[in-house]
Each structure stands twice: as structure tokens, then as C-alpha cells.
mmCIF file of the N, C-alpha and C atoms, coordinates in Angstrom:
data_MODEL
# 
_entry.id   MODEL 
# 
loop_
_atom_site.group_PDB 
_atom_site.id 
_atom_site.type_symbol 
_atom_site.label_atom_id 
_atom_site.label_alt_id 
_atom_site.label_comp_id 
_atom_site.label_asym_id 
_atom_site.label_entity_id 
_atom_site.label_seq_id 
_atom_site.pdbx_PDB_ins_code 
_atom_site.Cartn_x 
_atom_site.Cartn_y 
_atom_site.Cartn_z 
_atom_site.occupancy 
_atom_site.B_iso_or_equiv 
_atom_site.pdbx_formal_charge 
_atom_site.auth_seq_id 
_atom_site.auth_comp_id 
_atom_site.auth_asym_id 
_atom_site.auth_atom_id 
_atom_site.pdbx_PDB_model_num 
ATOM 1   N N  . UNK A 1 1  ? 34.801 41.158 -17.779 1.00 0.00 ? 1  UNK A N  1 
ATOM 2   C CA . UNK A 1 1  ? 34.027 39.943 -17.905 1.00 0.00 ? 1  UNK A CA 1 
ATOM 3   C C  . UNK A 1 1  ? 32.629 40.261 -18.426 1.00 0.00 ? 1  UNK A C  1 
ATOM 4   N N  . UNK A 1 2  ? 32.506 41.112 -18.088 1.00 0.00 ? 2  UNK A N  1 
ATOM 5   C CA . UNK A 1 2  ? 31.185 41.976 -18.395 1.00 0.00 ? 2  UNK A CA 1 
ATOM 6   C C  . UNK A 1 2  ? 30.294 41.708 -19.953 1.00 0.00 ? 2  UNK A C  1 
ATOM 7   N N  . UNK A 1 3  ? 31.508 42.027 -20.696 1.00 0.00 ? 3  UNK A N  1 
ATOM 8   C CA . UNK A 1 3  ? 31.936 41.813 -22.318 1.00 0.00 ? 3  UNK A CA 1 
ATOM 9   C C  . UNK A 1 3  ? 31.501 40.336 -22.957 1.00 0.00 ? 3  UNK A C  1 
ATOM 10  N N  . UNK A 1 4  ? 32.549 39.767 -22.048 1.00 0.00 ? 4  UNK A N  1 
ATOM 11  C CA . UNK A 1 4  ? 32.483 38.765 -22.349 1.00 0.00 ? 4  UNK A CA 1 
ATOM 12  C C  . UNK A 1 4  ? 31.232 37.441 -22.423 1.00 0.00 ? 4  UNK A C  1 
ATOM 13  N N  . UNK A 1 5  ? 30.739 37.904 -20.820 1.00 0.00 ? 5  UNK A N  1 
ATOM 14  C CA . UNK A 1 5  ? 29.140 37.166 -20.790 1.00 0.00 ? 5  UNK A CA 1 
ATOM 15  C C  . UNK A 1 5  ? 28.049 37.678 -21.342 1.00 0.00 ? 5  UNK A C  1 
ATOM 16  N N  . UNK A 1 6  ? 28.565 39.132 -21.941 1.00 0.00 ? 6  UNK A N  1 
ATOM 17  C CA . UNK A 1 6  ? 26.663 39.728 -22.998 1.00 0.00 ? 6  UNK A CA 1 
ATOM 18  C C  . UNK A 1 6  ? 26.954 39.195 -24.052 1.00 0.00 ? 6  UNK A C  1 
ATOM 19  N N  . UNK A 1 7  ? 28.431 38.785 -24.406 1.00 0.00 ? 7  UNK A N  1 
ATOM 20  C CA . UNK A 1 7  ? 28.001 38.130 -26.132 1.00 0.00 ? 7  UNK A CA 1 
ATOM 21  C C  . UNK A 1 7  ? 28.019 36.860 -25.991 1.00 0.00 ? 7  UNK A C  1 
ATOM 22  N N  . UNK A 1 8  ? 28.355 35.719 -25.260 1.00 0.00 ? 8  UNK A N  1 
ATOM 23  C CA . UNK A 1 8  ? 28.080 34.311 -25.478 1.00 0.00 ? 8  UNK A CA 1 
ATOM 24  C C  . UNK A 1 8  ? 26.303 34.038 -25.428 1.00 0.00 ? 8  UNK A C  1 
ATOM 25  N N  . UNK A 1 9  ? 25.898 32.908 -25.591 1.00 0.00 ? 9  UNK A N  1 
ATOM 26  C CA . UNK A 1 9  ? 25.040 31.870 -25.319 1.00 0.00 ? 9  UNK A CA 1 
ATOM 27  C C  . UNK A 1 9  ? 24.521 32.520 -23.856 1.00 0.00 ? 9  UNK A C  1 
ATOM 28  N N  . UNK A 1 10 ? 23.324 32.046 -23.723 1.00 0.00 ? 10 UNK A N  1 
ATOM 29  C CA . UNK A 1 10 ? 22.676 31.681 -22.338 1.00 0.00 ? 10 UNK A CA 1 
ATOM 30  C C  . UNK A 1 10 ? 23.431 30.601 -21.892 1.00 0.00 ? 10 UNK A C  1 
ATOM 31  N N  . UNK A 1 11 ? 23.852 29.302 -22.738 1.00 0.00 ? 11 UNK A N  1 
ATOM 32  C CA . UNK A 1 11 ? 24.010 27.806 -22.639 1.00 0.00 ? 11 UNK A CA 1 
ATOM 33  C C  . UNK A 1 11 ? 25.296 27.984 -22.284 1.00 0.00 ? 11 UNK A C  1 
ATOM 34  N N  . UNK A 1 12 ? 26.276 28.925 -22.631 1.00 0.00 ? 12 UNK A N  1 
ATOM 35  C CA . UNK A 1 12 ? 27.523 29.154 -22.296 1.00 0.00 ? 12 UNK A CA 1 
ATOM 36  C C  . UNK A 1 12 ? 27.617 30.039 -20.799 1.00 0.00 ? 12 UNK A C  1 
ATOM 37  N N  . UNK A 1 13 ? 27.037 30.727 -20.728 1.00 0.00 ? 13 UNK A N  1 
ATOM 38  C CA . UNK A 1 13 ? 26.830 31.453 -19.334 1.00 0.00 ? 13 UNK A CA 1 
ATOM 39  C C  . UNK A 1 13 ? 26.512 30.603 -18.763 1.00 0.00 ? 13 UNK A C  1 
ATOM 40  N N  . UNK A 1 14 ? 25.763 29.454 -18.886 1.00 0.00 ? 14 UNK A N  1 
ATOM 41  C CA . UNK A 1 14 ? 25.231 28.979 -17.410 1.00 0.00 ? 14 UNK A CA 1 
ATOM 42  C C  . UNK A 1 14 ? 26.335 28.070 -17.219 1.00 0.00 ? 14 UNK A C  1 
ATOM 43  N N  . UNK A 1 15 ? 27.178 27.333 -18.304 1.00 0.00 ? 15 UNK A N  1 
ATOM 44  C CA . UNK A 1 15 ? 28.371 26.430 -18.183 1.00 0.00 ? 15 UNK A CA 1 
ATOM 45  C C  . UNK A 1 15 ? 29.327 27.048 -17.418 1.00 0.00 ? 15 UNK A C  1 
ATOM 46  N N  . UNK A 1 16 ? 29.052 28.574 -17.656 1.00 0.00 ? 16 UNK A N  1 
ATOM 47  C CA . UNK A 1 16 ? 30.620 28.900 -16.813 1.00 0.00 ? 16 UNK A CA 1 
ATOM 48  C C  . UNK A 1 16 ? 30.056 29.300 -15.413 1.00 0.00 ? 16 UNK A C  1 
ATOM 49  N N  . UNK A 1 17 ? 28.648 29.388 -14.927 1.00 0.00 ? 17 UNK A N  1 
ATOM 50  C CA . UNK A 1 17 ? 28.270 29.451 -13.755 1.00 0.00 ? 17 UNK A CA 1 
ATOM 51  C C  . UNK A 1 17 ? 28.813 28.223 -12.926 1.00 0.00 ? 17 UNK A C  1 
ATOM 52  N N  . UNK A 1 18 ? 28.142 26.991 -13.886 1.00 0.00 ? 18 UNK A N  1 
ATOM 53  C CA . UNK A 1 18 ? 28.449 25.765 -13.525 1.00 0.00 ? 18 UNK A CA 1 
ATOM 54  C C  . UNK A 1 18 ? 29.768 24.941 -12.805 1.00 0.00 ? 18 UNK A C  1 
ATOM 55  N N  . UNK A 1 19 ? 30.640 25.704 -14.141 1.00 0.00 ? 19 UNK A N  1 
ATOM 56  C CA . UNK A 1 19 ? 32.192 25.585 -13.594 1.00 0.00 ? 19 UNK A CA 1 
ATOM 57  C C  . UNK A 1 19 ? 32.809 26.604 -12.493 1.00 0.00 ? 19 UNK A C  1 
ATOM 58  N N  . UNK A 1 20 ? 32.484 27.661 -12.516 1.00 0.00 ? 20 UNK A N  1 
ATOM 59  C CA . UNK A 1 20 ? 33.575 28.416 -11.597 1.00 0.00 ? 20 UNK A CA 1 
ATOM 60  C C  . UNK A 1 20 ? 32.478 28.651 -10.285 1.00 0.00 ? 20 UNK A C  1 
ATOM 61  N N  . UNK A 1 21 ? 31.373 28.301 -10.292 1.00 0.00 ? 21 UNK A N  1 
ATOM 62  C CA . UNK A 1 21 ? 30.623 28.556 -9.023  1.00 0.00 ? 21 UNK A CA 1 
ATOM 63  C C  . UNK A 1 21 ? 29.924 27.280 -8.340  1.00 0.00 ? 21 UNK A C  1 
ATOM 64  N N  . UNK A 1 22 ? 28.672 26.860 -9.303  1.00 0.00 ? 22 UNK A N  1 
ATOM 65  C CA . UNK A 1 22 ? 27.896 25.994 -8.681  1.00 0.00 ? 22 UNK A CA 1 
ATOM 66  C C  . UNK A 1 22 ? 27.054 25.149 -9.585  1.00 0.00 ? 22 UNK A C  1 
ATOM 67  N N  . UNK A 1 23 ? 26.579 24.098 -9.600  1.00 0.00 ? 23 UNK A N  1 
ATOM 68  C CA . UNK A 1 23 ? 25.290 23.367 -10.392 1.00 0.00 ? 23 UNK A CA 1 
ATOM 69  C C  . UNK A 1 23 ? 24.132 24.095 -9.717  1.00 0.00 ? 23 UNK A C  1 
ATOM 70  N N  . UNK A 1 24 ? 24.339 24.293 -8.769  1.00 0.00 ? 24 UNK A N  1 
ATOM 71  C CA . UNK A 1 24 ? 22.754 24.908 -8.267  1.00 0.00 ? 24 UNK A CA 1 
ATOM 72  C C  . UNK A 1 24 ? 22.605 26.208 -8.762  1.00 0.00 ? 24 UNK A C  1 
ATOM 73  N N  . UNK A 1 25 ? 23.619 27.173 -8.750  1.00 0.00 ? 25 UNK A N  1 
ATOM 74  C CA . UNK A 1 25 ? 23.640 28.562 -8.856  1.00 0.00 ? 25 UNK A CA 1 
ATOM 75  C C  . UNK A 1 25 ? 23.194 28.308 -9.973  1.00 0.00 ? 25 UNK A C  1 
ATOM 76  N N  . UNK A 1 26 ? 24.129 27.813 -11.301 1.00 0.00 ? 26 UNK A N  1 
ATOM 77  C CA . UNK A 1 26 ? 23.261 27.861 -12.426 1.00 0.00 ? 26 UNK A CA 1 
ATOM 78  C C  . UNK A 1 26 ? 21.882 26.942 -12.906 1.00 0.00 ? 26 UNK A C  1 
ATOM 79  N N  . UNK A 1 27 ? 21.310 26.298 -11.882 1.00 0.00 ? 27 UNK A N  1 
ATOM 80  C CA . UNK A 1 27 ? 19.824 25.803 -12.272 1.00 0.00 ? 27 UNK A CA 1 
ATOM 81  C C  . UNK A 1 27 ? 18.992 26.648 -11.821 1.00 0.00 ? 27 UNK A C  1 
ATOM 82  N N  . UNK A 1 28 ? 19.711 27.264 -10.739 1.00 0.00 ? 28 UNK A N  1 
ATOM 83  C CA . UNK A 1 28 ? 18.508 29.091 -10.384 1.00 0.00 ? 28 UNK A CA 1 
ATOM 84  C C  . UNK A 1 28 ? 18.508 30.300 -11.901 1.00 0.00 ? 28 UNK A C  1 
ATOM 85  N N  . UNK A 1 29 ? 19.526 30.249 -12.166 1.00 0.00 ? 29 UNK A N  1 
ATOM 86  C CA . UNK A 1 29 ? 19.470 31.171 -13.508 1.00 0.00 ? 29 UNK A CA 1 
ATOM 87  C C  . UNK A 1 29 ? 19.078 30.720 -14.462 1.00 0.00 ? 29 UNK A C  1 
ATOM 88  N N  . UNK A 1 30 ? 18.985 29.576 -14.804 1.00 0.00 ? 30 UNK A N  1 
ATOM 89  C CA . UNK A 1 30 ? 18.034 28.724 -15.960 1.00 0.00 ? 30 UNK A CA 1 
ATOM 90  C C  . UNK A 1 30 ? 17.237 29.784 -16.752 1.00 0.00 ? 30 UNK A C  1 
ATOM 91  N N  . UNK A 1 31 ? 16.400 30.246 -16.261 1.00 0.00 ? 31 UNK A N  1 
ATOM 92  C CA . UNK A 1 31 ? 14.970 30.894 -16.292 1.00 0.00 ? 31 UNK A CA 1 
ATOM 93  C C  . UNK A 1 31 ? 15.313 32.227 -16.616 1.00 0.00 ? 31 UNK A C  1 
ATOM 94  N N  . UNK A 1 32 ? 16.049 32.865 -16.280 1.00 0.00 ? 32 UNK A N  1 
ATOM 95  C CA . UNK A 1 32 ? 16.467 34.720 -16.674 1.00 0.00 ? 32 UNK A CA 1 
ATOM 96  C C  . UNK A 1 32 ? 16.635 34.635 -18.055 1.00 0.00 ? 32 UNK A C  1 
ATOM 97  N N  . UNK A 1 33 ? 15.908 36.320 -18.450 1.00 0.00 ? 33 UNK A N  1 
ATOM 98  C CA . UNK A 1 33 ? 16.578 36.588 -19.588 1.00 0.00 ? 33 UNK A CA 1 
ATOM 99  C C  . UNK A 1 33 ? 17.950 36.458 -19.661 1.00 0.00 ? 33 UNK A C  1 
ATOM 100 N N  . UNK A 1 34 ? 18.654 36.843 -21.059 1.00 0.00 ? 34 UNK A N  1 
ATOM 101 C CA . UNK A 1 34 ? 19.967 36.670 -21.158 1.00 0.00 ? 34 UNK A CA 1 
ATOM 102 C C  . UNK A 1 34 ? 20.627 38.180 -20.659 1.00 0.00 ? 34 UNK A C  1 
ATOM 103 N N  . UNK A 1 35 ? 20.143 39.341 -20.363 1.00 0.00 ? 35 UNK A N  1 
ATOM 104 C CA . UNK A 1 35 ? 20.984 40.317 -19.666 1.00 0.00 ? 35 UNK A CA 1 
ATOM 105 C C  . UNK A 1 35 ? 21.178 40.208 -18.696 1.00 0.00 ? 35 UNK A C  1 
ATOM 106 N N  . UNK A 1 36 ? 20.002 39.633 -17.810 1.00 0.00 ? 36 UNK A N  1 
ATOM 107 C CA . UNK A 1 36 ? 20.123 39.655 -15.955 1.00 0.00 ? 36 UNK A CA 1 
ATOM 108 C C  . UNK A 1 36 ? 20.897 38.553 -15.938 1.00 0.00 ? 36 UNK A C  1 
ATOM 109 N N  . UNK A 1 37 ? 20.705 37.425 -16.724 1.00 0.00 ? 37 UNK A N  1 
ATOM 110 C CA . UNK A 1 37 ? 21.394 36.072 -16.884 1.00 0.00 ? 37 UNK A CA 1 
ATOM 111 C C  . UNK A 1 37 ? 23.068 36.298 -16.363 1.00 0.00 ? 37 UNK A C  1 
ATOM 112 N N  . UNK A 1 38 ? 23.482 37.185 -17.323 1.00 0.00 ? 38 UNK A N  1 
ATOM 113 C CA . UNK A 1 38 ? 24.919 37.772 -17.531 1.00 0.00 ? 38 UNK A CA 1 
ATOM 114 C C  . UNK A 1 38 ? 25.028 38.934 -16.350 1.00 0.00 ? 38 UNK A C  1 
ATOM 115 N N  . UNK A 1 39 ? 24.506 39.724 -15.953 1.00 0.00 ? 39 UNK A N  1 
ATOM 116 C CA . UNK A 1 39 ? 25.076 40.511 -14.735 1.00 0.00 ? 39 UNK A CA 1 
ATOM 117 C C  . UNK A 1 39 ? 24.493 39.307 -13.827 1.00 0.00 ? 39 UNK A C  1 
ATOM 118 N N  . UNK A 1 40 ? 24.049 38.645 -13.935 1.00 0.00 ? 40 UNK A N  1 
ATOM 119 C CA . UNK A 1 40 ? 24.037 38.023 -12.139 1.00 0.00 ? 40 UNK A CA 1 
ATOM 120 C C  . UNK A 1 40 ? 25.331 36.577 -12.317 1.00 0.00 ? 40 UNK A C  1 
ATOM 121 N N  . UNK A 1 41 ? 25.436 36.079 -13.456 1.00 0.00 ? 41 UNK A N  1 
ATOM 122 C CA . UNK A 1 41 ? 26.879 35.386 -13.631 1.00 0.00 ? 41 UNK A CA 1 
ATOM 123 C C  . UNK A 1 41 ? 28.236 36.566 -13.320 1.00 0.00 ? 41 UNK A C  1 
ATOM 124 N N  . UNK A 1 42 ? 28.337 37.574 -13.652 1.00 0.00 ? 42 UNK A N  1 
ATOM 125 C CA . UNK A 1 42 ? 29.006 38.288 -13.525 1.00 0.00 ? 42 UNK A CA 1 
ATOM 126 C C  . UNK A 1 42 ? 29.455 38.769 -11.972 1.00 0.00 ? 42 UNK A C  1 
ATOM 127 N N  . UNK A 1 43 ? 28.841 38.567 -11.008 1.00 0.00 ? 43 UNK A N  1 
ATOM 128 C CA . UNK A 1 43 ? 28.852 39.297 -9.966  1.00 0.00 ? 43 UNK A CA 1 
ATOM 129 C C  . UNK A 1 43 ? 29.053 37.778 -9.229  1.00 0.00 ? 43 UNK A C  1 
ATOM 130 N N  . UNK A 1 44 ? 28.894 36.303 -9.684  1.00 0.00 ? 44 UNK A N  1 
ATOM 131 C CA . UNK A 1 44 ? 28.748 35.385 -9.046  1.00 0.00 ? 44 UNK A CA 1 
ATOM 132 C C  . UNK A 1 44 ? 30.247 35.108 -9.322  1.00 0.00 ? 44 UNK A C  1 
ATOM 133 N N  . UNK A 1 45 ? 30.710 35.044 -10.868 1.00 0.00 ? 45 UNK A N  1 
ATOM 134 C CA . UNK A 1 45 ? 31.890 34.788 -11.221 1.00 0.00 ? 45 UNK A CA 1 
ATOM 135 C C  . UNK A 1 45 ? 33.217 35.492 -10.549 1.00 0.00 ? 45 UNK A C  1 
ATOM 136 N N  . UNK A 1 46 ? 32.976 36.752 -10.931 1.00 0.00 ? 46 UNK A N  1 
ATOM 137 C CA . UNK A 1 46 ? 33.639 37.841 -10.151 1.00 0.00 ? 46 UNK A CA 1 
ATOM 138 C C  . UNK A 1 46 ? 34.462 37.441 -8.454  1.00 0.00 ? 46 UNK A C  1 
ATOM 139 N N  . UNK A 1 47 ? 33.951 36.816 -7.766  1.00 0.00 ? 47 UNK A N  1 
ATOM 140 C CA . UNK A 1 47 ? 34.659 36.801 -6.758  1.00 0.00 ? 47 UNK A CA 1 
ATOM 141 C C  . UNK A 1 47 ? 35.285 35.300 -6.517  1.00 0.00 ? 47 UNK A C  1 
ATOM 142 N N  . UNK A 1 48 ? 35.441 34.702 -7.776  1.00 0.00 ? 48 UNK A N  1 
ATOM 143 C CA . UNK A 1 48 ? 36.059 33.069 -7.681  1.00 0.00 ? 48 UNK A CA 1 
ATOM 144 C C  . UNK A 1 48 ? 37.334 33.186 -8.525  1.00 0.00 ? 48 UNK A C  1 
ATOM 145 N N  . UNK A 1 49 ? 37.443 34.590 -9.680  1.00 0.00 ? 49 UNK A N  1 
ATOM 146 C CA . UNK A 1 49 ? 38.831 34.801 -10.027 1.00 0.00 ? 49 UNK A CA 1 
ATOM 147 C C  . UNK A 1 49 ? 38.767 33.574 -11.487 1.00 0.00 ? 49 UNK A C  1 
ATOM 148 N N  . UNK A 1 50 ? 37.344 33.054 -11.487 1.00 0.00 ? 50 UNK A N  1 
ATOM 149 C CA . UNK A 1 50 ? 37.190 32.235 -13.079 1.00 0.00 ? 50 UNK A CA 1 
ATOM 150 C C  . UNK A 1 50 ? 37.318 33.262 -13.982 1.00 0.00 ? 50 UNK A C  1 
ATOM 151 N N  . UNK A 1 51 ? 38.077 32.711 -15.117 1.00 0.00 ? 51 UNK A N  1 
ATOM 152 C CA . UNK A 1 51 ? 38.141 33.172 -16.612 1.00 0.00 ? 51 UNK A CA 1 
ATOM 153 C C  . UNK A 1 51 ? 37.630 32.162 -17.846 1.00 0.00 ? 51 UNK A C  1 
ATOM 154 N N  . UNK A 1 52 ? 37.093 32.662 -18.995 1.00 0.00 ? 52 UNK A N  1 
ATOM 155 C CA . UNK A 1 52 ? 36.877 31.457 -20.196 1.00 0.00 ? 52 UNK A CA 1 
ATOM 156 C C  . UNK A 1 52 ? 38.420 30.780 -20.562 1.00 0.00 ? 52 UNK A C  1 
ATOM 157 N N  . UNK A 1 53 ? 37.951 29.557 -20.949 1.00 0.00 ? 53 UNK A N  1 
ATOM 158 C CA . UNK A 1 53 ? 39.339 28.804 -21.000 1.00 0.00 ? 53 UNK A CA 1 
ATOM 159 C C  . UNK A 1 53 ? 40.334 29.329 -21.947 1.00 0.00 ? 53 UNK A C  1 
ATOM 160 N N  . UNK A 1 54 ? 39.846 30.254 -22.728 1.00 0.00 ? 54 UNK A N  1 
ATOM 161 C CA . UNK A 1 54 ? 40.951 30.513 -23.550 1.00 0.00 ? 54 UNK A CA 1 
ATOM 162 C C  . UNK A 1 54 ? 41.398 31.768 -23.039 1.00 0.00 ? 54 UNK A C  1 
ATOM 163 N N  . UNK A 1 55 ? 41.479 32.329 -21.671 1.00 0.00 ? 55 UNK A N  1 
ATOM 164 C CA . UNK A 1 55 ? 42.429 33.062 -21.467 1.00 0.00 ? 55 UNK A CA 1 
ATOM 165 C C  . UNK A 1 55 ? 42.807 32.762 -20.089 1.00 0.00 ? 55 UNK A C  1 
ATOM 166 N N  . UNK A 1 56 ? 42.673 31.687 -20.254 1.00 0.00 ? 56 UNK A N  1 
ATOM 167 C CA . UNK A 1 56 ? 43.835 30.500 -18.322 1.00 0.00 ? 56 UNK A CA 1 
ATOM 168 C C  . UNK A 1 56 ? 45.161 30.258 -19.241 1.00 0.00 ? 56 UNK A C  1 
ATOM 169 N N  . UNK A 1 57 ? 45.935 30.945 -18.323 1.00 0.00 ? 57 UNK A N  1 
ATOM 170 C CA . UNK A 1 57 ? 47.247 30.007 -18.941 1.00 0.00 ? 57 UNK A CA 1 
ATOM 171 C C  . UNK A 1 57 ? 47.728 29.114 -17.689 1.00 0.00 ? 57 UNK A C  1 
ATOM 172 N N  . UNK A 1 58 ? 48.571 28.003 -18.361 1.00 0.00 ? 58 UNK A N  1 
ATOM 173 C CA . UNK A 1 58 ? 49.122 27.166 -17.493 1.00 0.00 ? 58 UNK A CA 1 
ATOM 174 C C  . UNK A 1 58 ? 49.139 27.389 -15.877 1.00 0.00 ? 58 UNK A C  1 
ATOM 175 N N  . UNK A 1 59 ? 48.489 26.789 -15.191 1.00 0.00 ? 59 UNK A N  1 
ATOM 176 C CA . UNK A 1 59 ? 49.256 26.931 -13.684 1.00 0.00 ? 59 UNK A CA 1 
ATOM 177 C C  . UNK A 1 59 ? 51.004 27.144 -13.551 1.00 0.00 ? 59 UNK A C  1 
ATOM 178 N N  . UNK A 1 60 ? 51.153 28.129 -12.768 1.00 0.00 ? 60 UNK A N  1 
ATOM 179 C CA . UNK A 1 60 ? 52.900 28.691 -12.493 1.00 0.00 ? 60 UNK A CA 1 
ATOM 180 C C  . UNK A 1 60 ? 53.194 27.157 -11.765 1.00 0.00 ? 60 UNK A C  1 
ATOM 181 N N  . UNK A 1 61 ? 52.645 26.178 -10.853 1.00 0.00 ? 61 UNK A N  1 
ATOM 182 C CA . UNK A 1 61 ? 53.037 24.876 -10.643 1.00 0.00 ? 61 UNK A CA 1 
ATOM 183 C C  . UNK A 1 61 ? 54.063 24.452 -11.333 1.00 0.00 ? 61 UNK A C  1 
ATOM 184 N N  . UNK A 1 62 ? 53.239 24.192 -12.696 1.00 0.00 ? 62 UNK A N  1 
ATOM 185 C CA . UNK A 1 62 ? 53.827 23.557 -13.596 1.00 0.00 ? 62 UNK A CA 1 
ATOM 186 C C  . UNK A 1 62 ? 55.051 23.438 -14.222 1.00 0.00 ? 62 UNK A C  1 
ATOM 187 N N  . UNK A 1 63 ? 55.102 25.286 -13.497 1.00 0.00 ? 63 UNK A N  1 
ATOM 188 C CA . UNK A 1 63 ? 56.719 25.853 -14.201 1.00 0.00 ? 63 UNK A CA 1 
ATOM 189 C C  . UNK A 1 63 ? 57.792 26.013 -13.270 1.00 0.00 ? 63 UNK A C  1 
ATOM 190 N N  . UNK A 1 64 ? 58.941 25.796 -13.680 1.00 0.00 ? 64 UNK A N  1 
ATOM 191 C CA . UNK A 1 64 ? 59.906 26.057 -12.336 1.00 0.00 ? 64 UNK A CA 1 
ATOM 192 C C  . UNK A 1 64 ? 59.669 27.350 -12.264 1.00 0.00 ? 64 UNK A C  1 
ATOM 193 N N  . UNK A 1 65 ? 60.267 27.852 -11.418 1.00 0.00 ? 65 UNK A N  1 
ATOM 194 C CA . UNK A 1 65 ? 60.481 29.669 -10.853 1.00 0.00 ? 65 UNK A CA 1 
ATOM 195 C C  . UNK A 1 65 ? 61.772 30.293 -11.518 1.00 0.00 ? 65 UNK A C  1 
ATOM 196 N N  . UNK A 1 66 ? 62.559 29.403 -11.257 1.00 0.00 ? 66 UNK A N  1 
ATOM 197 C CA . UNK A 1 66 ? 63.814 30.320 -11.951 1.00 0.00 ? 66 UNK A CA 1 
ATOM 198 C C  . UNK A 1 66 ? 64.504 28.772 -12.129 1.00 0.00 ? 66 UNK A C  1 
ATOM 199 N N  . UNK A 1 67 ? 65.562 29.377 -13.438 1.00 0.00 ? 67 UNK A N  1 
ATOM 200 C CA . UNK A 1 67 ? 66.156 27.648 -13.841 1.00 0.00 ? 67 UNK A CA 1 
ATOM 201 C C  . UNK A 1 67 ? 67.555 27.546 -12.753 1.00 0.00 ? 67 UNK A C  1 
ATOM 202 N N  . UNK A 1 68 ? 67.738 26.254 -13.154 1.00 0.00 ? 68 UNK A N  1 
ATOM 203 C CA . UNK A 1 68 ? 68.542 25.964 -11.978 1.00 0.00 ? 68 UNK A CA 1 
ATOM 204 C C  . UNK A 1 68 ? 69.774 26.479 -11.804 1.00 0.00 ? 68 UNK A C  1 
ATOM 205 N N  . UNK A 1 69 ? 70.739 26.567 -10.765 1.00 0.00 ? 69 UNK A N  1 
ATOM 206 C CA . UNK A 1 69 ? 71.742 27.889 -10.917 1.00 0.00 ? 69 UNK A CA 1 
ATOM 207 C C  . UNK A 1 69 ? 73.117 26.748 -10.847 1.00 0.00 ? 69 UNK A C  1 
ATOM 208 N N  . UNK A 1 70 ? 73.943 26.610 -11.820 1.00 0.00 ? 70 UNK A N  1 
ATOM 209 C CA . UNK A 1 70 ? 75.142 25.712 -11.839 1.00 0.00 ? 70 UNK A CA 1 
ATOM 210 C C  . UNK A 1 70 ? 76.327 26.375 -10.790 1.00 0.00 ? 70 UNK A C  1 
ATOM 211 N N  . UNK A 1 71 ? 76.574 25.242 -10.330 1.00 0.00 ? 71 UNK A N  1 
ATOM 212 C CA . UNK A 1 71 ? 77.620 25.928 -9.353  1.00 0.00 ? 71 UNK A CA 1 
ATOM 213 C C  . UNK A 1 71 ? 78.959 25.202 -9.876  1.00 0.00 ? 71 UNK A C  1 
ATOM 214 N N  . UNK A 1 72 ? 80.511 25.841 -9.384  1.00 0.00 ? 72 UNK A N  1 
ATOM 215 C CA . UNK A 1 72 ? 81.405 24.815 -9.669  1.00 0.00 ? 72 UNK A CA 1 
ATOM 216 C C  . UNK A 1 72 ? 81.518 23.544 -9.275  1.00 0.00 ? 72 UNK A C  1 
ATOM 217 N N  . UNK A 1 73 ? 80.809 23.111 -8.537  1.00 0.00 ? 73 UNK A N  1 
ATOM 218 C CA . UNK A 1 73 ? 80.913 21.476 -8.617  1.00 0.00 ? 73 UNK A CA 1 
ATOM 219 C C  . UNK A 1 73 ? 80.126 20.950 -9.583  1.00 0.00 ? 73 UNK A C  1 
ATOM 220 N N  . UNK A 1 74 ? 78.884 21.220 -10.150 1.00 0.00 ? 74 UNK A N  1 
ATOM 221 C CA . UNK A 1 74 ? 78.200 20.681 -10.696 1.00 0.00 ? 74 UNK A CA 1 
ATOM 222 C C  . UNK A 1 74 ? 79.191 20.463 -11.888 1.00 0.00 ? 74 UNK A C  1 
ATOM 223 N N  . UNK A 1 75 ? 80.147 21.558 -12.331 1.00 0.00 ? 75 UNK A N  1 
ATOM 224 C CA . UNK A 1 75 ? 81.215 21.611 -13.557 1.00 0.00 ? 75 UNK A CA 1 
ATOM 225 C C  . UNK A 1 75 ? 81.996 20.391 -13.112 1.00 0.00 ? 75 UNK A C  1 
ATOM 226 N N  . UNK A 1 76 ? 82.680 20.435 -11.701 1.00 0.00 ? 76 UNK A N  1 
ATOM 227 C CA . UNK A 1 76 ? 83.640 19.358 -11.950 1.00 0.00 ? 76 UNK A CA 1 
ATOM 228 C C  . UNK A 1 76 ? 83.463 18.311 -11.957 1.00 0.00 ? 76 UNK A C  1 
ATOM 229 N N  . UNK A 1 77 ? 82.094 17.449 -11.767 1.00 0.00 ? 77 UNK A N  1 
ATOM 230 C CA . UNK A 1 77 ? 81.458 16.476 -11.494 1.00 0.00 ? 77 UNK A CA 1 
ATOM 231 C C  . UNK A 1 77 ? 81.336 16.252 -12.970 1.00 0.00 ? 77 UNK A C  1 
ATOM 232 N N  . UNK A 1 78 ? 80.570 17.080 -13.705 1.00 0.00 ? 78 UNK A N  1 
ATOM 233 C CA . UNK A 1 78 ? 80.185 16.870 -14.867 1.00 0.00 ? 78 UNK A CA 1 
ATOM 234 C C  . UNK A 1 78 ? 81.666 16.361 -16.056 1.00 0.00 ? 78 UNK A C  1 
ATOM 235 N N  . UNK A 1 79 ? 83.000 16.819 -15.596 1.00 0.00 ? 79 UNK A N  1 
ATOM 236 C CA . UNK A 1 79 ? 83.826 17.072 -16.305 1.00 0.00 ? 79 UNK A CA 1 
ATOM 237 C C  . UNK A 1 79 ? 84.467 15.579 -16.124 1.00 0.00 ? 79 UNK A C  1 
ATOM 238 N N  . UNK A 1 80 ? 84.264 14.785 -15.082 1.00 0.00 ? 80 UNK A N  1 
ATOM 239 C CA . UNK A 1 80 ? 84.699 13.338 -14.464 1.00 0.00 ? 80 UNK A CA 1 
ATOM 240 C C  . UNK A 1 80 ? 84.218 12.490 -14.987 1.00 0.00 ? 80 UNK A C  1 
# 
């Protein structure tokens, strides 16, 4: 993550403070340069398990677990 918050924006660091931590956390960092900016997002982010949106994939929710398992009735039912 490290990587990732020294090359964005200040304006982007504090958005992702915003989102994966706090509005307050990021109106305290407002004011930092952009290195401390990024290790202190980093260490805030770090223990909430946030990522930038383009590397969230889908919630597993969304997905079944395993597809459904046909049994012989489902055949003979289907065959009626």
C-alpha cells in the first residue's frame, strides 16, 4: 500500500482516509506534507483491510460457493 499512497494526490489520500477510516482522521491530515500524509494513511489504512477500488473484487456474497449438485430426482422430476 505503501506504493500505492506515495504516488497518488494528497486529494486522493485523504479520500481513501475518508472512506476506509474516518472524516475526522482525514481533516487531521489535511495539513501534512504529502510523505507523512501517506505513511500516516498507511498505518491508519492498514488495519481496516481497505484497498483502491480497482483492486476490490466482488464480495464472495454475491457468489454461490459451489454450484448446485443435481441429484437423481432432480433428473426424474425434470424428465415429467
Amino acid at each position: 500500500m505503501r506504493t500505492y499512497l506515495g504516488r497518488i494526490t494528497k486529494a486522493r489520500i485523504l479520500e481513501a482516509v475518508r472512506e476506509g477510516v474516518s472524516i475526522d482522521a482525514a481533516d487531521q491530515m489535511a495539513n501534512m506534507k504529502k510523505q507523512g500524509m501517506a505513511e500516516a494513511a498507511e498505518q491508519l489504512l492498514a488495519a481496516t483491510g481497505w484497498l483502491p477500488a480497482l483492486m476490490r473484487t466482488p464480495q464472495a456474497a454475491q457468489e454461490p460457493a459451489e454450484p448446485p449438485q443435481a441429484t437423481p430426482d432432480t433428473y426424474s422430476v425434470a424428465a415429467e
